[in-house]
C-alpha positions in Angstrom: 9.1 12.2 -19.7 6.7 9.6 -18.0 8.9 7.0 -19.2 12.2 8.4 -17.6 9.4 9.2 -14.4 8.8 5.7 -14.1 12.5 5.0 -14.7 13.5 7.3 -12.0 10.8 5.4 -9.2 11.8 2.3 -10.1 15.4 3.2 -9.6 14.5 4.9 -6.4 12.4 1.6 -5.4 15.8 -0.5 -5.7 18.4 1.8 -4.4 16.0 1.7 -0.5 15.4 -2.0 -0.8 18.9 -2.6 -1.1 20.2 -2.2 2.8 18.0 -4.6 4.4 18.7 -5.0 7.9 21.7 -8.4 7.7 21.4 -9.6 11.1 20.6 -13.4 11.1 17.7 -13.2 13.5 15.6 -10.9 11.3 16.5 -12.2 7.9 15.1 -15.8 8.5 11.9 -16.4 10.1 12.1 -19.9 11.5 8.5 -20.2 11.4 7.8 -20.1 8.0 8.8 -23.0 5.5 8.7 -20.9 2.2 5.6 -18.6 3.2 3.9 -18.2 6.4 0.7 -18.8 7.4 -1.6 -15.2 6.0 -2.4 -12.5 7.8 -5.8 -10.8 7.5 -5.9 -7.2 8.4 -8.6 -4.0 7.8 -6.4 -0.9 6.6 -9.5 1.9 5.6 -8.3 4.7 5.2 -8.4 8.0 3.6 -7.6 8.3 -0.2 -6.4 11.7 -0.8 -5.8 12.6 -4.7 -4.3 14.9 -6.9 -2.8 16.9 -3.1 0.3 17.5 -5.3 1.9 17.3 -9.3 -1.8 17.5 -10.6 -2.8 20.0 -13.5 -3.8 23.7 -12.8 -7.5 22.7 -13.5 -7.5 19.4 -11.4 -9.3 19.8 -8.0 -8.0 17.9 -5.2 -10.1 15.2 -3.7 -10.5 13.1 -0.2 -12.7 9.9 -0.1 -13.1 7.1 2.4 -11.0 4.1 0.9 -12.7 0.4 2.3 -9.4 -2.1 2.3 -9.1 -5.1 3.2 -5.5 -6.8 3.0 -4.3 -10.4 2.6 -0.9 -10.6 3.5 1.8 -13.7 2.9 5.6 -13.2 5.0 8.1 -15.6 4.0 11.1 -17.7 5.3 13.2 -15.0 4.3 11.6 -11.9 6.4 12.2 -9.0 4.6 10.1 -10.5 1.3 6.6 -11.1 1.3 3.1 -10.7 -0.6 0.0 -9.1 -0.6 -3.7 -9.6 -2.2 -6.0 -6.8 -1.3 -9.4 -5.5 -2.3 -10.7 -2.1 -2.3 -12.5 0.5 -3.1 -14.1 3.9 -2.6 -18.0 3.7 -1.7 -19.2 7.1 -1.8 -16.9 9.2 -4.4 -18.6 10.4 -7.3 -17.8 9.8 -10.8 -15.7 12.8 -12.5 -19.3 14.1 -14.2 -21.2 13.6 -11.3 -23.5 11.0 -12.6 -23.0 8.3 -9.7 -20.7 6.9 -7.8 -17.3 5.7 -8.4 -18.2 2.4 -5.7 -15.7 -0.3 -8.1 -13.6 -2.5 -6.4 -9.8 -2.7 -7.6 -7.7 -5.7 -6.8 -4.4 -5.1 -5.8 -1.4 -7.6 -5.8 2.1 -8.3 -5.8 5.4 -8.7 -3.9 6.6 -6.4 -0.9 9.9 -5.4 1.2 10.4 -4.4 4.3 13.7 -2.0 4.0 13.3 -0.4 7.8 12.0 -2.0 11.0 13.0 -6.1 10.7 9.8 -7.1 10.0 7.2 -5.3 11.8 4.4 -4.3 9.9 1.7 -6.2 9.7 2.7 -8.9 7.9 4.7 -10.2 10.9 3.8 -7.8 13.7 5.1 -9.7 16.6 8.7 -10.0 14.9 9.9 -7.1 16.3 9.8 -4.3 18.9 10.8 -1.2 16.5 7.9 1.7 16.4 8.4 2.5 12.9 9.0 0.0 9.6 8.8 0.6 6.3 7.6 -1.3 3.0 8.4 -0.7 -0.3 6.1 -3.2 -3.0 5.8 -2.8 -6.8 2.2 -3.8 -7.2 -0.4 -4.6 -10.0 -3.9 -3.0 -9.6 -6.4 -4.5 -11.9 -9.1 -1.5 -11.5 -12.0 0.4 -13.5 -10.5 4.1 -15.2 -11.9 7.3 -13.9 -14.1 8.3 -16.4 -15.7 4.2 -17.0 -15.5 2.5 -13.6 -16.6 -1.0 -15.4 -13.6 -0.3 -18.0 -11.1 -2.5 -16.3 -7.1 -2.6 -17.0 -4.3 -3.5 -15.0 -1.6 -0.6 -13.7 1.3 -1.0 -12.2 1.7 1.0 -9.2 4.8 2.0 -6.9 4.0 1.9 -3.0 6.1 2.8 0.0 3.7 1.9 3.3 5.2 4.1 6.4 3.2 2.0 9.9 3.8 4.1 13.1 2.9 1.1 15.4 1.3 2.7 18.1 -0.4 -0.4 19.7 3.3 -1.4 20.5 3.5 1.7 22.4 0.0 1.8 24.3 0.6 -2.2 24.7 4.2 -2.9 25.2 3.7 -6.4 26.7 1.1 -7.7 24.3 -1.5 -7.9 26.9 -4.0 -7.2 24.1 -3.0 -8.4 20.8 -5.6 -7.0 18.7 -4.4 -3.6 20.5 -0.9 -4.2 20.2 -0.7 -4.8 16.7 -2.1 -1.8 15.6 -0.7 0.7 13.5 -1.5 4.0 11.4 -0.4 3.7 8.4 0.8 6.4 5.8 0.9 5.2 2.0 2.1 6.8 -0.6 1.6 5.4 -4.5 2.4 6.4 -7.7 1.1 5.3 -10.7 2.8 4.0 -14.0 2.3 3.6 -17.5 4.4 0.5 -17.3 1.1 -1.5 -17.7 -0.6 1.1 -20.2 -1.7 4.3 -20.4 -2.8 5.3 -16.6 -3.6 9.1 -17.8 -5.8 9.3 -20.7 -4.4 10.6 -23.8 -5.0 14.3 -25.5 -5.7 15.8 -22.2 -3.9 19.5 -21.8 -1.2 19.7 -19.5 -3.5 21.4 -17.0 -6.2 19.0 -16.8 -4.4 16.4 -16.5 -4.7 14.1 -12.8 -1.9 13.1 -10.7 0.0 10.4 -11.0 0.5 10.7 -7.0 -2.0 9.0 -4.3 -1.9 9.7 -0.8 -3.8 6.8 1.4 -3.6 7.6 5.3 -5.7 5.2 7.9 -5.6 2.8 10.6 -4.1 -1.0 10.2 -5.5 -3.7 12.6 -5.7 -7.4 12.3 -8.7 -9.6 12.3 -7.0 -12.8 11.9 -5.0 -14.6 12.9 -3.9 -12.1 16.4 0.1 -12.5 16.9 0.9 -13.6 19.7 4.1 -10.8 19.8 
């Protein structure tokens, strides 16, 4: 069943990255000879967990999520990729016996399927108010229960921005404004990699696979100039 799950995202991943928008101005960034120059940008955020297709004894969870995001677009726009570090500073451990403060490093390759462009990896490449990015992505993080216990997952991501700096800044008076978003993320997490669930667990204990990350995204360098 996890294995026709994973099947199933993976399928679902494809199938939206397929009709990339074909216009020759937003395929190819003239800009960039292979990959573009990064982008540095702060995205903390909420971490909601286990809101939904978590066990019967599983108590949902919030926690502030410290991100900070390393981002690489490419000649051909819709591609890129990311390098980011985070982690969650004051959850506690599943006993209670400390906090869960472990950083996971998160990498991988990204698409952006609505939008031409605009998140942040190339914010100024467009004027739409809404793009979305769908990345398969390796996290390399401690488990639950042993935050030191390190493995890598592979994790499913579709990043929603609303770019509202575009709206409160139309004319890119203020680029650190302008290129603002919020950003809604939604991840789910495979056994592609390994186990991501430990094993033996009843049905009702065990977590979801499902992770709900809802913040702010704002550069810190380079700014766009739009």
């Amino acid at each position: 069943m996890k294995r026709l799950a994973t099947f199933l995202a993976l399928a679902g991943l494809l199938a939206v990255a397929g009709p990339v928008q074909a216009q020759e101005s937003r395929m190819i960034n003239p800009d960039c000879n292979i990959l573009c120059s990064p982008v540095f940008v702060n995205q903390h955020s909420v971490i909601l967990t286990n809101q939904f297709g978590a066990g019967d004894n599983v108590d949902s969870d919030a926690d502030f999520l410290f991100r900070l995001t390393t981002a690489f677009g490419s000649q051909f726009r819709p591609f890129f990729l990311v390098f980011l570090v985070q982690w969650t500073p004051f959850a506690d451990l599943p006993a209670g016996d400390g906090k869960a403060n472990s950083p996971a490093i998160v990498y991988g390759p990204g698409f952006h399927v609505l939008g031409g462009g605009g998140s942040f990896v190339d914010m100024g490449a467009t004027a739409d108010i809404f793009s979305l990015d769908l990345l398969p992505l390796i996290v390399y993080s401690g488990s639950a229960e042993e935050p030191s216990d390190y493995t890598h997952k592979l994790a499913l991501e579709a990043d929603g921005f609303l770019h509202i700096g575009k709206i409160i800044d139309p004319n890119n008076r203020a680029p650190f404004i302008h290129n603002t978003s919020i950003h809604v993320i939604l991840d789910y997490l495979t056994d592609a990699l390994g186990t991501t669930i430990p094993d033996g667990l009843a049905e009702a204990d065990e977590p979801s696979r499902w992770v709900l990350i809802i913040g702010a995204t704002f550069p810190f360098a380079p700014l766009p100039g739009g």
